[in-house]
C-alpha positions in Angstrom: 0.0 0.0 0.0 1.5 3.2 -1.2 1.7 6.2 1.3 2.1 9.7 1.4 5.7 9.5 2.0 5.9 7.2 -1.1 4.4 9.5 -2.9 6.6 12.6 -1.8 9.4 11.1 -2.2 8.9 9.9 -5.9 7.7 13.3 -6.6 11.2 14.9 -4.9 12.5 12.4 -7.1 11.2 13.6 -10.6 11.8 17.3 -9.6 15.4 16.4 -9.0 15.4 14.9 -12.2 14.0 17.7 -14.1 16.3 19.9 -12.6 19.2 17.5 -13.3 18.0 17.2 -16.9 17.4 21.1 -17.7 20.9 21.5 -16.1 22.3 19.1 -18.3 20.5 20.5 -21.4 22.1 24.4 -20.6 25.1 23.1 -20.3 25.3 21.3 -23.4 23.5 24.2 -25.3 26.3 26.8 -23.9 29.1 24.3 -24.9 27.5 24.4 -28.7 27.3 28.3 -28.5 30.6 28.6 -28.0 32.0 25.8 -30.5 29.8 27.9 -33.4 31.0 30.8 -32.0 34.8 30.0 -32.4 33.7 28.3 -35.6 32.4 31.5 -36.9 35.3 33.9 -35.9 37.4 31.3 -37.8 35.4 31.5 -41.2 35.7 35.2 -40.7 39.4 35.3 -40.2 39.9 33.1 -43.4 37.7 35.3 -44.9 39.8 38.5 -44.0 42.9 36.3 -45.4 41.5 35.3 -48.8 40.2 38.9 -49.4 43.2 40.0 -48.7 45.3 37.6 -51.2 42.6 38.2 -54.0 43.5 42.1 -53.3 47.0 41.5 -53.8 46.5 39.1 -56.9 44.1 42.2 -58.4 46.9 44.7 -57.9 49.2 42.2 -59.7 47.1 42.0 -62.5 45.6 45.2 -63.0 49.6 46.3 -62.4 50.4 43.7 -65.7 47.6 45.3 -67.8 48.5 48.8 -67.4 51.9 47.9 -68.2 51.1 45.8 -71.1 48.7 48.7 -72.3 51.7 51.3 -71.9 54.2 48.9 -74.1 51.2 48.1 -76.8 50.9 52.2 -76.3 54.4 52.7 -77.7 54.6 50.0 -79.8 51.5 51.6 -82.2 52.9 54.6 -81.3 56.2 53.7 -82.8 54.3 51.9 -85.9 52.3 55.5 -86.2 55.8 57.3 -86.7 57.0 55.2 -89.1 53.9 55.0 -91.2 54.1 59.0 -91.2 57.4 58.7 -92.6 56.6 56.6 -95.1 53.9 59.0 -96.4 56.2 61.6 -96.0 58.7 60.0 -98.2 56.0 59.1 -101.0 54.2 62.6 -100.9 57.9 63.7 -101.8 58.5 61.2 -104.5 55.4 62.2 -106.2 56.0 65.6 -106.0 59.3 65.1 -107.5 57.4 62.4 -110.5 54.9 65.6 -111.1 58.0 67.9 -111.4 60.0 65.6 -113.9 56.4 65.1 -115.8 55.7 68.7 -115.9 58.5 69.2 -117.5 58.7 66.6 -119.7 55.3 67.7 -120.8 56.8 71.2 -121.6 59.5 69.9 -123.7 57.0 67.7 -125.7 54.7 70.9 -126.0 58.2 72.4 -127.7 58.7 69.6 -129.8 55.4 69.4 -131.1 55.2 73.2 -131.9 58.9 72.8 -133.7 57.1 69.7 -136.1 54.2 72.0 -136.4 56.0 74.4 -137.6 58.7 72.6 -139.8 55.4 70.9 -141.3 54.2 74.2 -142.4 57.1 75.3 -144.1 57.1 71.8 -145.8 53.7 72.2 -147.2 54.7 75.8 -148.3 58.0 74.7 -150.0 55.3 72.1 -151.6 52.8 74.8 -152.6 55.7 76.8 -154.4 57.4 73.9 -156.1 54.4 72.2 -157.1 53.2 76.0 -158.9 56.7 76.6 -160.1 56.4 72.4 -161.9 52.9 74.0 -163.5 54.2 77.1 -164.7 57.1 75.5 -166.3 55.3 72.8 -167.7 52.3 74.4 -169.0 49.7 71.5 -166.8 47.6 71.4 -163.9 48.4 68.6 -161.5 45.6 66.5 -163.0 46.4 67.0 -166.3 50.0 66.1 -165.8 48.7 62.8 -164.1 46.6 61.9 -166.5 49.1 62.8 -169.3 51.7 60.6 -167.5 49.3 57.7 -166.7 48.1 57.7 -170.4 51.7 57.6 -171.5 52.5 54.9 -169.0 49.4 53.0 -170.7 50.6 53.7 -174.0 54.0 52.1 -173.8 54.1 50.0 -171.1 50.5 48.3 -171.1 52.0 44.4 -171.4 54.6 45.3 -168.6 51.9 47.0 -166.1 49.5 44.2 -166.8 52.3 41.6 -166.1 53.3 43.3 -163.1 49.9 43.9 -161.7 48.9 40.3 -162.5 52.1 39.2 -160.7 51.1 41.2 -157.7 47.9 39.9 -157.6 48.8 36.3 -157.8 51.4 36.7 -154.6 48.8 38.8 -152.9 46.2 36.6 -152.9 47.7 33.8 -153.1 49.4 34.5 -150.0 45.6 35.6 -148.3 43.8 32.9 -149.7 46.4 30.1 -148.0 45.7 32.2 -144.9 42.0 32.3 -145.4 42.0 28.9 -146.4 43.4 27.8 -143.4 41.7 29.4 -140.6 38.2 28.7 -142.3 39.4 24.9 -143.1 40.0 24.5 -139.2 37.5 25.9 -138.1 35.1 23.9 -140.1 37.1 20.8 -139.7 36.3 21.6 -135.8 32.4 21.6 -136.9 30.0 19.3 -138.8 26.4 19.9 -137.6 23.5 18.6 -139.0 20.6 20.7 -140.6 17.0 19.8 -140.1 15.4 21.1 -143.4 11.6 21.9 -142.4 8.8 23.5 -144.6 5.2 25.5 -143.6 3.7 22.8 -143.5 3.8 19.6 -141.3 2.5 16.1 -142.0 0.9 13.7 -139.1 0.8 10.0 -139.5 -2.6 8.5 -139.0 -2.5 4.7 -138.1 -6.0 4.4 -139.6 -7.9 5.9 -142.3 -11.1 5.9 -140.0 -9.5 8.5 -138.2 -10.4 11.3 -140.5 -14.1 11.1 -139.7 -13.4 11.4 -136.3 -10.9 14.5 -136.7 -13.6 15.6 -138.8 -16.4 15.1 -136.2 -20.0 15.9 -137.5 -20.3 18.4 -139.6 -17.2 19.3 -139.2 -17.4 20.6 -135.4 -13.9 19.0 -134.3 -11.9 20.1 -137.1 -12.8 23.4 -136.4 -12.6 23.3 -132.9 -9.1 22.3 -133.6 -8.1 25.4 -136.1 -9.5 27.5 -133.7 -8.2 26.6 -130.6 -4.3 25.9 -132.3 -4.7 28.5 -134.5 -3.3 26.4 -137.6 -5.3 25.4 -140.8 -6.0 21.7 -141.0 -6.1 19.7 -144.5 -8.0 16.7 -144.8 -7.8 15.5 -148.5 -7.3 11.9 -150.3 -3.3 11.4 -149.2 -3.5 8.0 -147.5 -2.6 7.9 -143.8 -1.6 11.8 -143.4 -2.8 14.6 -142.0 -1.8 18.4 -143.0 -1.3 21.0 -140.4 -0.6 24.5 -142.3 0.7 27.9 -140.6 2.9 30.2 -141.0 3.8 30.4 -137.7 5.6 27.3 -137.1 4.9 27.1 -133.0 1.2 26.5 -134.0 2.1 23.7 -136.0 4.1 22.3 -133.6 1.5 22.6 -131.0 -1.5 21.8 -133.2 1.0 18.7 -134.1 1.4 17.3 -130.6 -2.1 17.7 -129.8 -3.1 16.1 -132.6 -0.8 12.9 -131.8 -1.9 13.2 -128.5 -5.8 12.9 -129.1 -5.1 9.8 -131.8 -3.1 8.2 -129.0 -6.3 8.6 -126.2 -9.3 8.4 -128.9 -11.5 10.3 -127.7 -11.9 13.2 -130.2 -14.6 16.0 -129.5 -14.6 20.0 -129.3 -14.5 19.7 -125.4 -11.5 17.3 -124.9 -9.6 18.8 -128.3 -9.6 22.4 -126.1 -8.4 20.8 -123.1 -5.7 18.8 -125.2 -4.8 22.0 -127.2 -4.0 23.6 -124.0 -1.8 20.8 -122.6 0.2 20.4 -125.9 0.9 24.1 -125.5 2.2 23.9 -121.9 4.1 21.0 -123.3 5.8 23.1 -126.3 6.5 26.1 -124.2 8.5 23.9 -121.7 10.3 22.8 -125.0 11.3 26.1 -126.2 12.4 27.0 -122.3 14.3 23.9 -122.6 16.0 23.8 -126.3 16.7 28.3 -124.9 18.7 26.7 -122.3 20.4 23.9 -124.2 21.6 26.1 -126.9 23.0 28.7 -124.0 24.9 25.9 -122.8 26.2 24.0 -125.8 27.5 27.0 -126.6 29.0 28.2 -123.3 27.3 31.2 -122.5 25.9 30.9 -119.5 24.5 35.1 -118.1 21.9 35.1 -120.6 18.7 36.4 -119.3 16.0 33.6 -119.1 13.2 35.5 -121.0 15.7 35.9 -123.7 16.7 31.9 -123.9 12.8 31.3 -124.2 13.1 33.5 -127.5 16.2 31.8 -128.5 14.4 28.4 -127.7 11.7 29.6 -129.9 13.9 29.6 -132.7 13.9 25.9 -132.7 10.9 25.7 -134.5 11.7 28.5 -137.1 13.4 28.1 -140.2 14.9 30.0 -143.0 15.3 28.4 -146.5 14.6 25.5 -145.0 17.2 25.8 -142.5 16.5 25.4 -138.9 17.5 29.1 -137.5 18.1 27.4 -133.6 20.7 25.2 -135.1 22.0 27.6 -137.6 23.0 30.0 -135.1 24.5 27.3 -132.5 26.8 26.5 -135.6 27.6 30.0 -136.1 28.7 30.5 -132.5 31.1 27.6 -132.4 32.4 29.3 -135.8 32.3 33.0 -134.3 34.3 31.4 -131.4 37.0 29.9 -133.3 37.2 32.4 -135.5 37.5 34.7 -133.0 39.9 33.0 -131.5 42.1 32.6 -134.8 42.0 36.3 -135.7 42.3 37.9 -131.8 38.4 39.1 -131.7 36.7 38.8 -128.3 35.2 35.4 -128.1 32.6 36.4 -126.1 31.1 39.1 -127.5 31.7 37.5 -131.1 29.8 34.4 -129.7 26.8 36.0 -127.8 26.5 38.2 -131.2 26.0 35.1 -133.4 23.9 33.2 -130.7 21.5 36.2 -130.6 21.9 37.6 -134.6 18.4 36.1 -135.5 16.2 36.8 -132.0 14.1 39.0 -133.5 13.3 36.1 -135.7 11.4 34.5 -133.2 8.2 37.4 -132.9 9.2 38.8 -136.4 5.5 37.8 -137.2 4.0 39.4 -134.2 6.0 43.0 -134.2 6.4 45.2 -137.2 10.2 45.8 -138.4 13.0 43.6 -140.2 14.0 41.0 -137.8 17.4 43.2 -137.4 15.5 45.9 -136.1 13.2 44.0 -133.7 16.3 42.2 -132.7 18.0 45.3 -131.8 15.2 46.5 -129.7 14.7 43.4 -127.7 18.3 43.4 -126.8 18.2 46.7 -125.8 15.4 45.8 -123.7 16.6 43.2 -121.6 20.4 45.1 -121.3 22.8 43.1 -123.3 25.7 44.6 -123.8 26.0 47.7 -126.3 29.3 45.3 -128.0 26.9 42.5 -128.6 24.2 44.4 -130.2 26.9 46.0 -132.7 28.0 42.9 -133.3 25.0 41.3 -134.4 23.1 44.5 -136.3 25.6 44.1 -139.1 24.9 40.3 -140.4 22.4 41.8 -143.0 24.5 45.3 -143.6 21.7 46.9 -142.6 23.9 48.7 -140.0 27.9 49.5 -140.8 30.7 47.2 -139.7 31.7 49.4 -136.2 33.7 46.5 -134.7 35.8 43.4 -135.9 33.6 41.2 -134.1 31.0 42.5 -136.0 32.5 41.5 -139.2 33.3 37.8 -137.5 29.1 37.6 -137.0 28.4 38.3 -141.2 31.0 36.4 -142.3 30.3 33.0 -140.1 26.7 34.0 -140.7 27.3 33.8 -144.7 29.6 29.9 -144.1 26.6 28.5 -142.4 24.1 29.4 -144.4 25.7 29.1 -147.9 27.5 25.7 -147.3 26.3 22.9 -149.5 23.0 21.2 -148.2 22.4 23.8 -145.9 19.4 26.0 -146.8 16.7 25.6 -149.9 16.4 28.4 -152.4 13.4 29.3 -154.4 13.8 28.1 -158.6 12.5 31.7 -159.1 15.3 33.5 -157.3 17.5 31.0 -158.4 17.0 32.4 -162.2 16.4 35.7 -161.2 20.0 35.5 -159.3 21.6 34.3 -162.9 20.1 36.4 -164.7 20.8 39.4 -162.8 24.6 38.6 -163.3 24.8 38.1 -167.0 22.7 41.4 -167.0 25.4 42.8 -165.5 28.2 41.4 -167.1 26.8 42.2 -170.5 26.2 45.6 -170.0 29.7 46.2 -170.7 31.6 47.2 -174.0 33.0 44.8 -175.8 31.5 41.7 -174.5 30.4 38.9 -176.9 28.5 36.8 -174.5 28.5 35.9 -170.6 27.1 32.1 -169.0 26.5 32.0 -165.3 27.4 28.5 -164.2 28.0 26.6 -161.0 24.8 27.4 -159.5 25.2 31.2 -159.6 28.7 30.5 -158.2 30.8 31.7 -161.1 30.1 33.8 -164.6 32.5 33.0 -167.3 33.0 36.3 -170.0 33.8 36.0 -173.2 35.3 39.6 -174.8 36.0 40.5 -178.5 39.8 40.4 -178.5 39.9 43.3 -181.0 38.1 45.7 -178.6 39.4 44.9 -175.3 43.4 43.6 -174.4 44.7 42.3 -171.7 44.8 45.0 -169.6 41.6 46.0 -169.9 40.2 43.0 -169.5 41.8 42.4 -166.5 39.6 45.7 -165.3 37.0 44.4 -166.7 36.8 41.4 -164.0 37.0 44.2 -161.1 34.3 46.5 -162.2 32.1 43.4 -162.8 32.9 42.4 -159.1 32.7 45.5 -158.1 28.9 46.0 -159.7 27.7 42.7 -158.3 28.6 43.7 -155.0 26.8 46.3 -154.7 23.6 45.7 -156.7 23.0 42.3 -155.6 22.6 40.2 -152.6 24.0 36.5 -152.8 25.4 34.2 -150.0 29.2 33.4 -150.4 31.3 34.7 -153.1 30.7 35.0 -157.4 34.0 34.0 -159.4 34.0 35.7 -162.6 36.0 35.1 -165.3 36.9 37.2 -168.1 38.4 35.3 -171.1 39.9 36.8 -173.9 40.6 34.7 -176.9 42.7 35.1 -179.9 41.5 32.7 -183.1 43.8 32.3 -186.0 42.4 30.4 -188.9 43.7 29.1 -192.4 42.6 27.1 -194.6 44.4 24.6 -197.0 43.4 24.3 -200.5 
């Protein structure tokens, strides 16, 4: 049984314990108090040590960088000085190059008035002695050249014409081995074939049947088809063909492909012949943008402007004299390029003046103007070089020969086009062209009879040898040339021949 002084003394005994314990717990908390304490006064005196080192270490540094500035200072410095002596020396070196040329341009200023001068006084001893000569001999200038070259005529005809027959052997022989061999290579360098196309165009039909259809009742279809391409088609007893007819040789193309395109898919009426119309030109135009940039590149000529290689590609479906004009001027800007090259032209100019001669070719039927002109203007237009249009204006001498590589473009234009095989002429200005040239030649004195032959290539004269010698007929020849040149207009060159034959006949009884 538990009593009161139980009780008293357990509670003594937990009071002594909480006192014991609270002591315990001060005495613990005071001993942690002072170890953070001393912990923090350290942390604080290694902090007061590390600032001060990282101080010192920024003094260093900022000591090295105001140094370093101070010796990069005097080094620019130095570099400054010298530099400014340099100038110095050049700004006195030119001063002393304007001196010398001052006065070198003084002395020539002397010169040129002393040759001024002593020219005068030439032309004035000139004057006098050439009025004393006429006084003394009675004759004008003229007259005493004409009396001496009719005297020279007189007696020494055979020996002039000799001589000047002589001359002109060596002469030309001498440029035609030249010629001969720069327009040898370069052909040699070229063989391209020509595609010989007419105004018309012929499609193959795999059945007869088909007409009908391309007929369509009452003739709906076919005209839907004229219309829409813009062509005339010809439907007439020719077995298995077709005739597409235009001028404009696009249209046929396109009327062409459509064409081929509806016999292919069968279904032929006005409807589907529009929509196929339409996709046969999309397809054509992608063809000229194409063949524009093939040519370009064939040719090496790559900064032309891309509206202008759809003109050019244009081309591809244009001909002249049955020569197709896109292939005709590719081969005349390999030749312009060689040529160039031969006789020291600039290639490039002489090339991009061929490749473009015949642009306006390619809306000729849509713009009024020769195709020269129109050219011209389109070039203009899109900013080609002022060298390139000079050098292309002249192919037709419609415009004067201002540059050699002008003269490159007419003359590579007339190879290509006149070459055997190469373009189709008319048999009406085929006659006319030989007629025209014994016109010519027998519109002089003393010719019996004149034959054009080799095509138009040569005219052979006969002469009465009583009327005209040697001489004179050897003049003869050039004034002929010289005629043909300017009234008529031919590709390639006329060889004419002036012969003058003596006949001496007997007769034995």
């Amino acid at each position: 049984m538990i009593t009161s002084t139980t009780i008293a003394a357990a509670s003594i005994g937990i009071a002594a314990g909480i006192a014991i314990g609270y002591l315990l717990r001060q005495l613990i908390a005071a001993q942690k108090k002072s170890s953070i304490e001393a912990k923090l006064r350290r942390l604080v005196e290694e902090s007061k040590t590390e600032a001060k080192e990282t101080l010192l270490d920024a003094k260093e540094k900022a000591a090295k960088v105001i140094d370093d500035a101070k010796n990069e200072e005097k080094d620019r410095t130095s570099q400054i000085r010298r530099l400014e002596e340099r100038i110095i020396e050049r700004e006195q070196s030119i001063d002393r190059r304007a001196r010398d040329f001052d006065k070198k341009d003084k002395e020539l200023e002397e010169r040129i008035e002393r040759v001024k001068a002593a020219k005068a006084e030439l032309e004035e001893i000139k004057a006098r002695s050439l009025t004393e000569l006429e006084r003394v001999s009675g004759l004008s200038k003229d007259e005493a050249v004409r009396e001496v070259m009719a005297r020279v005529e007189r007696d020494h005809t055979e020996d002039l014409m000799i001589r000047t027959k002589k001359l002109e052997q060596s002469g030309m022989a001498e440029l035609e081995r030249k010629a001969k061999g720069i327009i040898t290579t370069i052909i040699q360098r070229l063989a391209t074939p020509t595609t010989s196309e007419v105004t018309t165009t012929a499609v193959a039909l795999p059945s007869e049947d088909l007409k009908g259809k391309i007929i369509g009742r009452e003739g709906r279809n076919i005209k839907t088809l004229e219309r829409a391409a813009g062509v005339e088609v010809i439907v007439d007893d020719s077995p298995g063909y077709i005739i597409i007819s235009s001028f404009d040789s696009v249209r046929r193309q396109i009327a062409k492909t459509a064409l081929e395109m509806l016999i292919q898919d069968g279904r032929i009426q006005p409807a589907r012949i529009e929509e196929t119309v339409e996709k046969a030109r999309e397809e054509i135009e992608k063809q000229i943008h194409e063949a524009g940039e093939k040519a370009a590149y064939e040719v090496e000529i790559f900064d032309l402007d891309p509206r202008l290689q759809t003109l050019l590609g244009r081309l591809r479906f244009r001909t002249s004299y049955g020569q197709n004009v896109l292939q005709h001027s590719i081969e005349m800007t390999h030749l312009a390029g060689m040529l160039a090259s031969e006789v020291g032209a600039d290639v490039a100019i002489a090339k991009k003046g061929a490749l473009l001669h015949d642009i306006g070719k390619a809306v000729d039927h849509e713009v009024t103007g020769t195709h020269v002109e129109i050219g011209r203007r389109i070039l203009q237009k899109f900013g080609v070089d002022e060298r390139v249009i000079k050098a292309m204006q002249s192919h037709h001498e419609e415009y004067p020969y201002e540059t050699l590589e002008s003269i490159i473009v007419q003359t590579v234009d007339a190879i290509s086009a006149s070459r055997p095989g190469a373009r189709r002429d008319s048999i009406e200005n085929y006659l006319k062209r030989l007629e025209d040239l014994e016109k010519i030649a027998n519109s002089y004195e003393g010719v019996e009879k004149s034959y054009a032959i080799s095509a138009g290539r040569e005219i052979r004269v006969f002469v009465t040898p009583e009327k005209i010698n040697d001489f004179q007929a050897h003049d003869m020849a050039r004034k002929i040339a010289q005629q043909i040149e300017s009234e008529l207009k031919y590709p390639g060159e006329i060889k004419i021949a002036v012969i003058r034959e003596t006949r001496v006949i007997e007769f034995a009884r």
